[in-house]
Z-matrix of the N, CA and C atoms (Angstrom, degrees):
N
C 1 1.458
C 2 1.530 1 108.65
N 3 1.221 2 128.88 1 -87.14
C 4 1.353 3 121.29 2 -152.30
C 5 1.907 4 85.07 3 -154.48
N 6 1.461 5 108.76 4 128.60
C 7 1.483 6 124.26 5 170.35
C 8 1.718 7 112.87 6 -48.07
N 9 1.198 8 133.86 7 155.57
C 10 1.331 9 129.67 8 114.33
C 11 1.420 10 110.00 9 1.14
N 12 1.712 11 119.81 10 -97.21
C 13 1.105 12 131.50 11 -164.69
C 14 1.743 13 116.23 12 -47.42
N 15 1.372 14 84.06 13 -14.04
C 16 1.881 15 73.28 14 -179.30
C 17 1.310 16 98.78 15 -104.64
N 18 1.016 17 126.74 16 -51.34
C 19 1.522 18 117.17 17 155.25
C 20 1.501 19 126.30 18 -22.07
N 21 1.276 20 108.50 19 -36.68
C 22 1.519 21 97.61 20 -175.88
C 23 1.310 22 119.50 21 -92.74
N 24 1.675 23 116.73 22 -19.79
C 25 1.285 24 139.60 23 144.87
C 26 1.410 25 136.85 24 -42.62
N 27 1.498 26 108.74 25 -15.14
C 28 1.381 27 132.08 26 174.69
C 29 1.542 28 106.63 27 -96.25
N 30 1.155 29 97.60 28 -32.44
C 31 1.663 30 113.30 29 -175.92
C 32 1.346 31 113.76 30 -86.02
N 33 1.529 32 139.50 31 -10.14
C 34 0.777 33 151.29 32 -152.32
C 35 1.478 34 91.70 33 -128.33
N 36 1.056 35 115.15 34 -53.39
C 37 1.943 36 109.33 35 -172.79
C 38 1.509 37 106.24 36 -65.15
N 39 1.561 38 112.46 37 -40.05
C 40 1.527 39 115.40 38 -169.95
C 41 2.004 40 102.82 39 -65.31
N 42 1.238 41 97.36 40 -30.59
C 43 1.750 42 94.23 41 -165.49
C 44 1.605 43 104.70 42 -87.78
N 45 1.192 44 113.43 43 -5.11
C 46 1.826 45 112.44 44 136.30
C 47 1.257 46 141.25 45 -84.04
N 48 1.638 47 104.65 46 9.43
C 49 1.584 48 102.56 47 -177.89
C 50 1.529 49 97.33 48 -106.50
N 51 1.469 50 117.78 49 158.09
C 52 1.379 51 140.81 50 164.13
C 53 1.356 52 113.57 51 -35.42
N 54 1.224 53 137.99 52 173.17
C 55 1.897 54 154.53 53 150.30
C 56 1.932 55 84.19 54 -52.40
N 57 1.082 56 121.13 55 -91.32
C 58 1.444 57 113.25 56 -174.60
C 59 1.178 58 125.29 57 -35.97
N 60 1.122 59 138.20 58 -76.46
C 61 1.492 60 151.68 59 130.91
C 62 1.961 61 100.10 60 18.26
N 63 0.934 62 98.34 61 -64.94
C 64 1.736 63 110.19 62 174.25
C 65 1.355 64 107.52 63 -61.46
N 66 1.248 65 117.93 64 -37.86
C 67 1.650 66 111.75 65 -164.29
C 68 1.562 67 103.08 66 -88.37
N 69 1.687 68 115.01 67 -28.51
C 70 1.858 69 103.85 68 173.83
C 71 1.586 70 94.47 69 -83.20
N 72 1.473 71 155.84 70 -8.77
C 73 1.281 72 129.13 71 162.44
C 74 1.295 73 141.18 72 -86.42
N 75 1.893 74 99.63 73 -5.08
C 76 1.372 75 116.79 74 164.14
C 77 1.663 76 97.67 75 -73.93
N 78 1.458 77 114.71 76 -59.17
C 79 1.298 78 111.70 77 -168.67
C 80 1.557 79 117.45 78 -53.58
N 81 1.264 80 121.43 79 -35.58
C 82 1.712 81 128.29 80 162.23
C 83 1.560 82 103.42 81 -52.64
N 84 1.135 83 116.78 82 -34.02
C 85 2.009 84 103.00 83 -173.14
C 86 0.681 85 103.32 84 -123.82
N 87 1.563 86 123.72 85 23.00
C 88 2.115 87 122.46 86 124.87
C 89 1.294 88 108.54 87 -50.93
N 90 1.673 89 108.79 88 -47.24
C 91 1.453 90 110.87 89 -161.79
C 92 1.094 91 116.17 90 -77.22
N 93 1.160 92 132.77 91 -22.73
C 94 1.250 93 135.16 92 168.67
C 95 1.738 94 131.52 93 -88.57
N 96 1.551 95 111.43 94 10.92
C 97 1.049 96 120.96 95 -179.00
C 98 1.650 97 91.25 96 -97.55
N 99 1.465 98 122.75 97 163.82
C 100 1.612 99 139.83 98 -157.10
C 101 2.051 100 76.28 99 -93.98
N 102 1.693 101 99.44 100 157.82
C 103 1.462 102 106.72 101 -172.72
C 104 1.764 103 77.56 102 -83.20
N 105 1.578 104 105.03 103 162.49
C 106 1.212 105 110.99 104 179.18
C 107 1.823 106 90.65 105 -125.85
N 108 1.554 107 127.50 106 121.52
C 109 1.705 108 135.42 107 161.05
C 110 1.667 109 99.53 108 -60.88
N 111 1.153 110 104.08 109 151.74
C 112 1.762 111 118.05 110 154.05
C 113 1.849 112 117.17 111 -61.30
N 114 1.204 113 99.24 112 -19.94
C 115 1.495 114 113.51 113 178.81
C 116 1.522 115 104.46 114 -143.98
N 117 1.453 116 101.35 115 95.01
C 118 1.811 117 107.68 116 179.61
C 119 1.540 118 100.25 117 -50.12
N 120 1.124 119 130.17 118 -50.31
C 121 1.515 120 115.00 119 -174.68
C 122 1.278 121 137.18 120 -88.89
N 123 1.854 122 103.09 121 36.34
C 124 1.619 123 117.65 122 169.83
C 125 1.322 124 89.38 123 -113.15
N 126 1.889 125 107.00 124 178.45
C 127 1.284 126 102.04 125 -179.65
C 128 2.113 127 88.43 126 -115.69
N 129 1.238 128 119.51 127 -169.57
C 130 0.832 129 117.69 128 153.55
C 131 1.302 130 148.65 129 -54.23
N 132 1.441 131 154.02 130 135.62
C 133 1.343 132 145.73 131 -175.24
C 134 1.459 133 102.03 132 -65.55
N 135 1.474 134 127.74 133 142.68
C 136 1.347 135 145.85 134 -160.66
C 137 1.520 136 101.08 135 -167.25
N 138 1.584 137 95.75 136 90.86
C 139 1.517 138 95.82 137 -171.52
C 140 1.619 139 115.17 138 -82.71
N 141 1.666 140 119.95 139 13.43
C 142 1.166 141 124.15 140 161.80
C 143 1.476 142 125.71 141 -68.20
N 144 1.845 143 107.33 142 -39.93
C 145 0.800 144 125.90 143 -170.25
C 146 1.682 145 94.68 144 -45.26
N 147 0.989 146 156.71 145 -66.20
C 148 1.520 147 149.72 146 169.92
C 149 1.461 148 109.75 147 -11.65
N 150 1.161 149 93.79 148 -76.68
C 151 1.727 150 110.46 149 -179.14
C 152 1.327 151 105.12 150 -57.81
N 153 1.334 152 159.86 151 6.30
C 154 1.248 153 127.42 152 159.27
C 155 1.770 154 110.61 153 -83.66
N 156 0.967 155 78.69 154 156.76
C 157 1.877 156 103.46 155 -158.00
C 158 1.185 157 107.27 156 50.47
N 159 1.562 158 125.30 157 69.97
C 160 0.930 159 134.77 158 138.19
C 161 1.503 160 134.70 159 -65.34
N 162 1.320 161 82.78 160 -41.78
C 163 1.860 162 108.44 161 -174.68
C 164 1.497 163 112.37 162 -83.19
N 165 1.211 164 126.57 163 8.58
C 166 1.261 165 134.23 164 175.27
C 167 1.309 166 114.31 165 -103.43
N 168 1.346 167 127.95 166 20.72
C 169 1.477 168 158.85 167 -178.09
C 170 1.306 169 117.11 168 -170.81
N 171 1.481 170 92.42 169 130.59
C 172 1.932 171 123.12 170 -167.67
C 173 1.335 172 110.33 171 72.34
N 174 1.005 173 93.48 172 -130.35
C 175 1.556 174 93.97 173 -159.28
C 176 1.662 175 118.17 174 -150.22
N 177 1.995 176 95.06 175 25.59
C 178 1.286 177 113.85 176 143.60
C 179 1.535 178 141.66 177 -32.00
N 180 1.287 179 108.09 178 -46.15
C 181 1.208 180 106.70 179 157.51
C 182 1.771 181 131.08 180 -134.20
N 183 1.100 182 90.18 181 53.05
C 184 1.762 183 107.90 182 172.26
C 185 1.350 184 95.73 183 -80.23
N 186 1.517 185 107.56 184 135.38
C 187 0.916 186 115.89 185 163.78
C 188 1.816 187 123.06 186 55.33
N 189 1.608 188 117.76 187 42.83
C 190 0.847 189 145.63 188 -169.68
C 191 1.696 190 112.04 189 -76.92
N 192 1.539 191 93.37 190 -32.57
C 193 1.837 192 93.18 191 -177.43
C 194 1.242 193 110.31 192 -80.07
N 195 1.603 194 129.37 193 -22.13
C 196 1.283 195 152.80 194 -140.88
C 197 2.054 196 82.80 195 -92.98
N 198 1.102 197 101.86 196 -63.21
C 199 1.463 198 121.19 197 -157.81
C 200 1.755 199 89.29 198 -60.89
N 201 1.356 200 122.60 199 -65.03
C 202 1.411 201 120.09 200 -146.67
C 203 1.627 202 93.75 201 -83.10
N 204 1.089 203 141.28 202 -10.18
C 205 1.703 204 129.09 203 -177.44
C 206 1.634 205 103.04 204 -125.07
N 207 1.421 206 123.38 205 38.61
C 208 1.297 207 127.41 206 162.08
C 209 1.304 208 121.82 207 -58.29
């Protein structure tokens, strides 16, 4: 993964930055940490997931090209 030396190099740049400065590089390695669920073995809610193949019944999307480049 990552040396000592780079480790300590991380540690060394951060303990020259500001109270602010600190608070956008925590918030950057929020973003880069994996999302963590309350239950690792659900997936997320995806309230599309319903709606797919929707449009393969009625007449939702008849004539869909007609509608969107009017």
């Amino acid at each position: 993964m990552y040396s000592n030396n780079q480790n300590q190099q991380v540690l060394e740049a951060i303990g020259k930055l500001n109270e602010q400065q600190i608070d956008i590089v925590l918030q950057f390695i929020e973003t880069l940490q994996p999302k963590r669920f309350a239950n690792p073995t659900s997936t997320p809610f995806d309230p599309l997931v319903s709606f797919v193949g929707a449009t393969n019944h009625g007449n939702l999307a008849q004539q869909i090209d007609e509608t969107l480049y009017e």
